[in-house]
N, C-alpha and C positions, 0 to 999 in steps of 0.2 A: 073415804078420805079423798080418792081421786075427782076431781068434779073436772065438768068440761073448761219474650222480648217483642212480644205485640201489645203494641198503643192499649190502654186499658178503655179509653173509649171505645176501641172496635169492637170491646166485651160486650156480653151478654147483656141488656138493657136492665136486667132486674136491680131492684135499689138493694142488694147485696148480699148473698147468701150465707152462712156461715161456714165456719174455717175451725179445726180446731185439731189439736193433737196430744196424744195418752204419751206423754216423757215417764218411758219405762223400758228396763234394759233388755233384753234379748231374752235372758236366762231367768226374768221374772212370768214370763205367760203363763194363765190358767194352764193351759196345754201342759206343761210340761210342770207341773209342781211337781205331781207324785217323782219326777226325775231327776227335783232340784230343790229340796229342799232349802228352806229362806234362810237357816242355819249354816247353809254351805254359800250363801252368793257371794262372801270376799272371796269367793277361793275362786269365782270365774272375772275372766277377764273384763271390763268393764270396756261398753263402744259406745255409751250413751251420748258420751257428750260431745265426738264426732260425728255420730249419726243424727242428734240435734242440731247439732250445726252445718250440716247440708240440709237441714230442712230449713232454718233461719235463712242462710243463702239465697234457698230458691224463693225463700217469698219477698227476701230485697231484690230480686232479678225480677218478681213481678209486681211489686208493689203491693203486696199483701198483709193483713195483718188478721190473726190469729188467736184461739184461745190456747194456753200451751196446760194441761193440767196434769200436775208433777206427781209423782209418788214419792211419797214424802221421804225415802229412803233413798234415794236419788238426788233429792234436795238438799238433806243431810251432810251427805258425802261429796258432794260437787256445791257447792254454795256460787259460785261462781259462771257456773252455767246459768243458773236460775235467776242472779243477776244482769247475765248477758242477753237473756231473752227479754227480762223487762226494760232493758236499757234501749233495745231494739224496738222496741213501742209495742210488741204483746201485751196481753192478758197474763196474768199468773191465776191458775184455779186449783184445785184438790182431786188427787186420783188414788187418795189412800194413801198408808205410810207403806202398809205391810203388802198392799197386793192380794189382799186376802178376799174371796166372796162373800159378800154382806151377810146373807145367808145362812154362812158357816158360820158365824159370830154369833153371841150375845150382846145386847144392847149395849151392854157397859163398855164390852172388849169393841164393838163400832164405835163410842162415843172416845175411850179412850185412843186408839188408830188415829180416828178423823181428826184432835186435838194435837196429837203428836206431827202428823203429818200439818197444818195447818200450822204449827209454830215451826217446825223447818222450814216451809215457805216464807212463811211472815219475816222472821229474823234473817231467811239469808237476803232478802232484798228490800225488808223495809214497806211492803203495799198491804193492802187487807186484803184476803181470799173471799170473793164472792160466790163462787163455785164451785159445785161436784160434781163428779161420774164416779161411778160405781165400780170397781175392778170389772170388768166382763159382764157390762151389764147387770150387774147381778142383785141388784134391789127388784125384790119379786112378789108375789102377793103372799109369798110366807113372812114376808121379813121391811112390811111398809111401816112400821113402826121405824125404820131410819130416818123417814123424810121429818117425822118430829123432831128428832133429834139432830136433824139437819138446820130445821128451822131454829131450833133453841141455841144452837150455836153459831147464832149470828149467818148466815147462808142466806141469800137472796133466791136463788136458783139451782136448780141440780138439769145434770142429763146422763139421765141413766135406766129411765124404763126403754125400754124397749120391744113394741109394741106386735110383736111378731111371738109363733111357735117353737121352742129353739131345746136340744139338751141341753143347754148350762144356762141358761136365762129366758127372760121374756116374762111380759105380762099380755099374754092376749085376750083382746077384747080393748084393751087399753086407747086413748085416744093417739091418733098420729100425728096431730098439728099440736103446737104450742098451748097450756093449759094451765091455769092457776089449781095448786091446790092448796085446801083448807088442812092447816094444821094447827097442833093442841096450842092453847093460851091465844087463839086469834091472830097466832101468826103463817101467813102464806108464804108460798115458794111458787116461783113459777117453772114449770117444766117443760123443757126444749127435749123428744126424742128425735131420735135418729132418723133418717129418712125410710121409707118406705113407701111400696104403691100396691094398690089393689088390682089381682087379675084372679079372676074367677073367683070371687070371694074371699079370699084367702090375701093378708098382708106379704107383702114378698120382699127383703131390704135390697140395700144396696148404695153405692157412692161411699164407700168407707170401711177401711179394713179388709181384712180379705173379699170382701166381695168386692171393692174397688180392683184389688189384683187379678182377682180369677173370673170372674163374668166379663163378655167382651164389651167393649168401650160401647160400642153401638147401643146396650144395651142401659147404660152410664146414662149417655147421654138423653135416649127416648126417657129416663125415669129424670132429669131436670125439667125437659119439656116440658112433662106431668106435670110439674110443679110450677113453673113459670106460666104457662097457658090456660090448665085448668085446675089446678089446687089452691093460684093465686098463694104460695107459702111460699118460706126459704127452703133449702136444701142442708140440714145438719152435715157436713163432713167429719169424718175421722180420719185419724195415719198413726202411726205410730214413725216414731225414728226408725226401729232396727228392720222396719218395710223396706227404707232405704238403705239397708246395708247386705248386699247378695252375700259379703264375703266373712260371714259373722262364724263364729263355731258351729256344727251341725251336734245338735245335741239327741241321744239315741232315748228311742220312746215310741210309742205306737204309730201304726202309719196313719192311723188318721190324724195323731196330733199333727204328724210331720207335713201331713198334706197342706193340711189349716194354714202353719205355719209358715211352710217355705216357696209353696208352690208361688213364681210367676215373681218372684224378690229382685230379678234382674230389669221388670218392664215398671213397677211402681213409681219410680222416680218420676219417669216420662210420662206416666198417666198422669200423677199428680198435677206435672207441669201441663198437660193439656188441659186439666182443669181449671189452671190458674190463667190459662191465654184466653180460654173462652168465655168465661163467669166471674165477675165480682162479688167477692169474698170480706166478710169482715169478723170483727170478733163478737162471743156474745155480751160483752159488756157494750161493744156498737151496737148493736141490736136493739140491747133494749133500752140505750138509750134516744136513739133515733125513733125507739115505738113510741116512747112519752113523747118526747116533741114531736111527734105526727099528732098523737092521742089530742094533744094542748091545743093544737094546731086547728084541730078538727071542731073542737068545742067550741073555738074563737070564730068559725066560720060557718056553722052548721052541721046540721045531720048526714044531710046526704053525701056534698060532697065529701064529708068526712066515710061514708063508705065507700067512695068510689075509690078515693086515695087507699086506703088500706088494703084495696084489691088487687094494686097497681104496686104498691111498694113489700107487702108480706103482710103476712097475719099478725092483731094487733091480739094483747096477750091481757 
């Protein structure tokens, strides 16, 4: 199925890498289900739609725009958040209703989810969702039978493999740059994974999510390099809001969940924002629409310089 407050000029020359964020509350992480049952989330305190909105902020302080992809349970209950970020000139995309691992599902209970969550989007703001990810990554090669159902449900795109070894996700062996796949009735999807670099054979991620918190900046930033210098690709980011919130409930559960979790919740802001002074960011609905008018561009003028442009601006898809 898989087939292959600084001047924004002084930024990073790349024609734009992507930006995007998992709008999901604190008390919904894989980590901590067995602790929190989806039956119990009215009973916790709800910070989603303040700690979205310090993310909103920082990307009008840098002139950023974003994909925001909601869980639809989120969406539901706050309609006005979800408004407020499309009114802000984001992307709205699909992060599930329920929170749940692909995984764990049956086709029908994904197809159902994904349709639930996709009409909370839709109706609280009125735009069409062109986008998924996956609760925690977690469309895997037990369970690629979603991306059909992805596609049959009207979906342009998803980002949700994730091309790495991991305990709760991953397909590896998977490709790392952007890739069309073929899905049932001749319809494709193109898919955006997360970032990743190769050292010593082995895929290693990073820029997103707890590895953006816990791995040092230095480290951050050697793997945009990679990609700007010699992968010639964009850089997928991720955040979540309650990254930005140090001061959230501390919820009891294993120490590894709590590691994942919490560790480094006081510096993420500030990394985010050093990402946003160095590099240009946009959403992936900019992306690919900037890849067709490159694509158009290139046809109108030739082959070659049509490969050299695509080398220079990102992978065309």
């Amino acid at each position: 199925m898989i087939t292959e407050g600084q001047d924004i000029n002084a930024r990073s020359s790349t024609a734009g890498h992507i930006m995007s964020v998992d709008v999901e509350d604190y008390f919904m992480v894989e980590a901590f289900a067995g602790s929190v049952p989806r039956n119990s989330w009215n009973a916790w305190p709800s910070r989603v739609v303040a700690s979205t909105k310090r993310v909103l902020d920082l990307f009008d302080k840098y002139n950023t725009k974003a994909t925001f992809f909601f869980v639809g349970w989120v969406a539901h209950r706050h309609p006005e958040l979800v408004r407020e970020v499309a009114a802000r000139g984001h992307e709205l995309a699909c992060h599930s209703f329920w929170h749940r691992t692909v995984y764990s599902l049956t086709p029908e209970e994904f197809r159902e989810d994904t349709r639930a969550a996709v009409n909370a989007i839709e109706d609280a703001a009125g735009v069409k969702v062109q986008g998924y990810r996956a609760p925690s990554w977690s469309i895997t090669k037990t369970c690629l039978w979603a991306l059909d159902i992805l596609a049959e449900q009207g979906f342009t795109y998803d980002s949700s493999i994730f091309p790495i070894h991991h305990d709760l996700c991953g397909v590896a062996g998977a490709a790392r740059f952007p890739y069309t796949i073929q899905c049932g009735n001749d319809a494709v999807l193109k898919e955006y994974p997360p970032a990743t670099v190769r050292i010593l054979g082995q895929n290693f991620p990073g820029a997103g999510g707890g590895y953006l918190r816990i791995l040092p900046m230095a480290y951050t930033h050697w793997l945009f390099r990679k990609f700007e210098q010699d992968y010639h690709e964009r850089v997928v980011v991720y955040v979540h809001p309650w990254e930005l919130d140090p001061e959230q409930p501390r919820i009891k559960d294993k120490i590894k969940s709590k590691i994942r979790h919490y560790t480094n919740l006081r510096v993420a802001e500030a990394r985010l924002a050093e990402l946003l002074v160095e590099y240009a960011f946009q959403s992936f609905q900019q992306c690919m629409a900037n890849t067709i008018s490159s694509e158009e561009d290139c046809e109108q003028h030739g082959g070659v310089d049509c490969a050299e442009r695509r080398l220079v601006g990102g992978s065309s898809i």
